[in-house]
N, C-alpha and C positions, 0 to 999 in steps of 0.2 A: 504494500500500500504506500509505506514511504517514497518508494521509487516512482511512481507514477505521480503524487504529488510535488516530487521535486522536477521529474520531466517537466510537466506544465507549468512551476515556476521557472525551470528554465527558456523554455516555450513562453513566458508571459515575458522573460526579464528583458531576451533576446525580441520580441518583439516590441515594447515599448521603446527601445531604443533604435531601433527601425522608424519607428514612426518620429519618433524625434529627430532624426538623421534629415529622413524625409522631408519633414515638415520645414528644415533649416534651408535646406535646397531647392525649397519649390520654388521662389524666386526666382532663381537665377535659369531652373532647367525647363519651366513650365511650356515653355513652347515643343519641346523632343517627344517623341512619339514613343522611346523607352523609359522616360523618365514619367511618361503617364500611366503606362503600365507601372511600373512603380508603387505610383498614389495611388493605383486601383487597388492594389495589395494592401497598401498601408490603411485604407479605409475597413477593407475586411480584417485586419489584423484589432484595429482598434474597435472594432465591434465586438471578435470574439476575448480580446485580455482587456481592454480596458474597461467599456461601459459595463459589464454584469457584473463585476466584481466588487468595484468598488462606487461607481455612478455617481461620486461624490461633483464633477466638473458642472451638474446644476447648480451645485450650491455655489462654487468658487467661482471668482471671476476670473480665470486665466483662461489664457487660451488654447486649443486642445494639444497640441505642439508639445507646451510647458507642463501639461496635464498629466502625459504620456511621461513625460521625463519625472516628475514626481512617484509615477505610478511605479515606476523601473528602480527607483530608489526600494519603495516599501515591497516587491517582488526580490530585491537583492535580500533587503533582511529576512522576508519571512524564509528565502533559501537560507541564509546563514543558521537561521536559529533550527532548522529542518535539519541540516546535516550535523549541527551538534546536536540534537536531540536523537540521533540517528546512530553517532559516535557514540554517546553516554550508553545509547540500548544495546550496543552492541561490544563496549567492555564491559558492561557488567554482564554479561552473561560470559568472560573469559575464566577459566577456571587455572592458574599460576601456580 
């Protein structure tokens, strides 16, 4: 069970940070016909890791850009605190 939950935080962390990537370049590439594919990606990305999870970007005022980059910070801790919780269960059960 832990493995699967840390995949899709990995899977959430790695893609908020896609979107934030994205979001930084759309500027500059927004006329390129791969760079819209791209954004097409990033809009399905931030549908499935960002909005259900957390949904909190009604409340705030930023933009989803920066939303996504906040979102990639709390998916980095909830991984950290996942794999020491994952460590701790798995030396105690070493027998020395």
């Amino acid at each position: 069970m832990y493995r699967l939950i840390a995949r899709y935080l990995w899977f959430g962390l790695i893609s908020t940070l896609y979107i934030y990537s994205v979001w930084l370049l759309e500027g500059m590439f927004s006329e390129t016909l791969w760079f819209d594919l791209l954004a097409s990606l990033e809009f399905l990305l931030y549908f499935i890791f960002v909005i259900p999870l957390f949904g909190l970007n009604a409340w705030t005022n930023v933009l989803f850009g920066e939303f996504s980059l906040y979102m990639s910070v709390l998916y980095g801790i909830a991984l950290i605190l996942l794999q020491v919780k994952m460590w701790s269960d798995t030396s105690r059960h070493l027998h020395y």
